[in-house]
N, C-alpha and C positions, 0 to 999 in steps of 0.2 A: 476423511481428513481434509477440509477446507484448505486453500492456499497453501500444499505442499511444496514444500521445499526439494530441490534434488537431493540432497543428504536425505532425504526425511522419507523416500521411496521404501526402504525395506522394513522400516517403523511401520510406514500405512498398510503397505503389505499384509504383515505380519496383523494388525491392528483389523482390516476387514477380515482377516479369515475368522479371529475371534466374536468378533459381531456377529460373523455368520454363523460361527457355532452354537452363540447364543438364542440365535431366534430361527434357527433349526438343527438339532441337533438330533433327529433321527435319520440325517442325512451323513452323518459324521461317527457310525460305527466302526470302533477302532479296536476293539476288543479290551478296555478300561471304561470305565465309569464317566458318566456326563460330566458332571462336577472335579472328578481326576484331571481330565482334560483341559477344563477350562483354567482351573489351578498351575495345571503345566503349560499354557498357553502365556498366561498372565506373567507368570514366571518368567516367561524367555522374554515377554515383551517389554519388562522392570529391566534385564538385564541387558537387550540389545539398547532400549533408550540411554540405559547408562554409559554403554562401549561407544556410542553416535554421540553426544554432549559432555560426554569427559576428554573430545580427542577432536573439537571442531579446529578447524584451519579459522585460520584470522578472516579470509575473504567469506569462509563460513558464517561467521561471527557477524561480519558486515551485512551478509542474507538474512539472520534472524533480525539482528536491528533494523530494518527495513518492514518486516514482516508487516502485511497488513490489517494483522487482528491485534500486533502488538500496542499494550493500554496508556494512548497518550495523554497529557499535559488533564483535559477535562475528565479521562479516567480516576487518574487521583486525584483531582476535587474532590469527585463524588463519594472514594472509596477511603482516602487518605486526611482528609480535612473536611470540617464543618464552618458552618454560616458563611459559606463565599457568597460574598458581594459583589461580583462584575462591574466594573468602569471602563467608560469604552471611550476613546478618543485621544488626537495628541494638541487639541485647542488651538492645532495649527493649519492641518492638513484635511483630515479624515481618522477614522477608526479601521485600523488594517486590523483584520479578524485573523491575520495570522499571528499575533500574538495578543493573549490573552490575560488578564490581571487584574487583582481588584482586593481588595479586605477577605482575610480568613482566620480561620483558627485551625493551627496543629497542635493536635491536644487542649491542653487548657492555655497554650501561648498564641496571643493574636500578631498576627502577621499583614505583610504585603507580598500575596504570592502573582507571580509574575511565571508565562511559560512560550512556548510556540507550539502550534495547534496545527497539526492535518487533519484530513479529513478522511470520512469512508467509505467516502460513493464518491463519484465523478462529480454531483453536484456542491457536495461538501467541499470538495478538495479546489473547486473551484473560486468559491466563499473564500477559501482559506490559500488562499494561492500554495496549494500542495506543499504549506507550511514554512515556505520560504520568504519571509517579511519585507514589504519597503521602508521609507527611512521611517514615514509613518507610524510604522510598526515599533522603533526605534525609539522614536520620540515620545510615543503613547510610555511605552519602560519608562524610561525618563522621568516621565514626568510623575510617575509613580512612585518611582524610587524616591525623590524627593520628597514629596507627601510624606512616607513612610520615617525618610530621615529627619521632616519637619515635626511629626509626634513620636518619636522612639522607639516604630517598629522595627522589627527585626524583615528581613529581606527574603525571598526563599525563590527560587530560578528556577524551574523546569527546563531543560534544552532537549530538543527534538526537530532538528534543523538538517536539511542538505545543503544549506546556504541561506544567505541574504538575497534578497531575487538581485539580477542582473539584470534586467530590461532596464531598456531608455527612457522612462518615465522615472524610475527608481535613481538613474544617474541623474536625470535633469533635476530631481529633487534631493540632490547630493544624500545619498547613500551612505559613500564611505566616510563622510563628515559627520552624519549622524552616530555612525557603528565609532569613530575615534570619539566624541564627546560623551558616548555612556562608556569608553574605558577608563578616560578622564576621572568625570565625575564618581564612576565606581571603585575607584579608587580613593575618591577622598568623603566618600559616607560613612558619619559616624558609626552609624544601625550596622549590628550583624547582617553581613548576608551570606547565606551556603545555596551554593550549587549544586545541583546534581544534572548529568547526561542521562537521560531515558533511553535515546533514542542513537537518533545519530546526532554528531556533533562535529558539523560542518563550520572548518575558517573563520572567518569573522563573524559570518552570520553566529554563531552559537558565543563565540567571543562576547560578542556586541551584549549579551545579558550572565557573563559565564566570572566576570569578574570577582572576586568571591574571597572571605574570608578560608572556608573550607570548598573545594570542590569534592562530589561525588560523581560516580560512574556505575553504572548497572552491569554487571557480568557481563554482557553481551550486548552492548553500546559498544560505540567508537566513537573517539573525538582525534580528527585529522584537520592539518592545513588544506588540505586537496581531497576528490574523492578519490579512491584506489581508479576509476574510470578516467579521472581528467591526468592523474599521475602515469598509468596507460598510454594516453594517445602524448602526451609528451615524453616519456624518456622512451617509449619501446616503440611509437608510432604507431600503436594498437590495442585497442580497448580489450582485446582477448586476450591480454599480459596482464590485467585487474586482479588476479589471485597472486599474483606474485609482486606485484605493487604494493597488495595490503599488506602481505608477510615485510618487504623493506619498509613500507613507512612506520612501523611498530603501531599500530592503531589501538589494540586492543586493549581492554582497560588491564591487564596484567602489564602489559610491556608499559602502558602508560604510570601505573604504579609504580613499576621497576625506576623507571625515568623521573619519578616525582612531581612527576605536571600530575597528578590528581592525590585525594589525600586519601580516598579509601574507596572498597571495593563494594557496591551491594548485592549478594548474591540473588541470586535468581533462581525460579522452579524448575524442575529439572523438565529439559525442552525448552526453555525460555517463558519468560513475562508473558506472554499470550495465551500457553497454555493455564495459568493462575493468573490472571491480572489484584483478583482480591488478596492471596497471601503476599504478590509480589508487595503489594499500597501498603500492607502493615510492617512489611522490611524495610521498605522508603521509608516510612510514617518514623519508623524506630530509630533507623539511621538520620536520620534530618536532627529528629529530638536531639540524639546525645549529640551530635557536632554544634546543635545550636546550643546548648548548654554550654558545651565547651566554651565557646567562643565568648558566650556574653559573661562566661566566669573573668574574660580578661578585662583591664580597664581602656578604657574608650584609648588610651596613648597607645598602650599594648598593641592593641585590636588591628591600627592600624598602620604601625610600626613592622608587625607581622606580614599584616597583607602589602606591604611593599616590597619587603626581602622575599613574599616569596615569588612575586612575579619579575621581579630584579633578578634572582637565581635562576630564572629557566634558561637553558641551553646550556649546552658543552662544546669546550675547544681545548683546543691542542696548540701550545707555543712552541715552536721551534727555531731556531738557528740553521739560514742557508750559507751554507760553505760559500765564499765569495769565488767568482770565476775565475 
């Protein structure tokens, strides 16, 4: 079992002893039947995966969306959409290959898919600045997004972000001015657009393309202001508080449901998106359809009358009355 997880220890366990039963099993005289065995192996291991991913902790949660076989942004291209067209550039800077976008079809509906891209080796991730965009990257959206709003596409966001990079190159080429003008303007394009969180879904960096008619969320994605790591070393002084960060900042897409920053949930294979990356693409694929349907059944006032109440509504407070001294 490739890049196991600590949770994921008594799964592998269990998972090599069957292996080994399989390609020797005159070693494994148990007094029952080869096949009984392997039956009753397979059996406990359906049932231990199920008691291990029906009961993950949130910082849990946070390790699988990390995962490094988990199927990012060019995953579902491949698996989820046809005729992608790649466009690379922001006609100002350069082409930050940490985000990715260009001409597609989901299903028979043509689009403008837009994502953020890691990588899978060391040399990829490098390419891809381990998927953390500068403003470049920003402005390449941009400038897509428009295209799209200029012929009547519909918009569709991949997010799979730790962040927006922070390097001094990224600041000197103002950053967070780019990440505030695509909330701007994503707020006032006509074209549907749906979100969905793959991955993780880091502050603004994920913000900066998350704008959205509908947003979605994968079972086992997070989308947070902070990572559980930087929320760590500022309120508890220590990165080793990170499990108990994530359970306070509600990350996960259930708590994020519950709170109504996202509009639905899309389940995942049991183990997470990595273990299925192609059944996960046709759960995406199905969920994108019907919320892009939704959306485009509204009319263009609707559409974006909506998408202002609902990002006007995030957060909650409490009014009260201080007793005067």
């Amino acid at each position: 079992m490739k890049h196991q997880l600590d949770f994921e220890k008594p799964i592998a366990d269990l998972q090599r002893k069957l292996e080994d039963l399989r390609q020797h099993p005159e070693t494994h005289s148990l007094g029952i039947s080869f096949e009984e065995e392997i039956r009753m192996l397979e059996r406990k291991l359906e049932d231990l995966r199920k008691q291990v991913y029906s009961n993950l902790t949130p910082w849990q949660r946070v390790q699988v969306a990390r995962h490094p076989r988990r199927p990012y942004t060019l995953d579902y291209v491949q698996h989820a959409f046809t005729e992608f067209e790649e466009l690379h550039g922001d006609r100002l800077f350069g082409d930050d290959r940490a985000v990715v976008g260009g001409f597609a079809k989901l299903g028979e509906q043509r689009v403008v898919l837009i994502g953020t891209q890691k990588g899978r080796d060391t040399k990829e991730n490098i390419l891809r600045n381990f998927g953390s965009a500068h403003p470049e990257g920003y402005r390449k959206a941009l400038r897509l997004m428009r295209m799209a709003d200029k012929f009547g596409l519909p918009v569709i966001t991949l997010i799979d972000t730790a962040g927006a990079y922070p390097g001094i190159g990224a600041e000197e080429r103002h950053i967070a001015e780019a990440i505030a003008v695509n909330l701007r303007e994503m707020m006032l394009f006509e074209v549907p657009i749906v979100a969905c969180v793959i991955g993780e879904g880091g502050s603004g960096g994920a913000l900066g393309i998350g704008v959205a008619d509908r947003v979605l969320i994968l079972e086992n994605a997070y989308y947070s202001v902070i990572s559980p790591e930087g929320c760590a070393a500022i309120l508890w002084k220590d990165r080793k508080a990170s499990p108990q960060a994530a359970a306070a900042l509600k990350i996960t897409a259930t708590d994020l449901k519950q709170l109504g920053l996202v509009d639905d949930v899309v389940l995942e294979p049991l183990g997470g998106a990595h273990h299925d990356p192609v059944a996960t693409a046709a759960t995406v694929k199905a969920a994108l359809l019907r919320h892009l349907g939704e959306v485009q059944a509204l009319s263009k006032e609707d559409r974006l009358a909506q998408r202002y109440r609902k990002f006007r509504g995030f957060g909650q407070f409490i009014e009260a009355q201080v007793a005067a001294a």
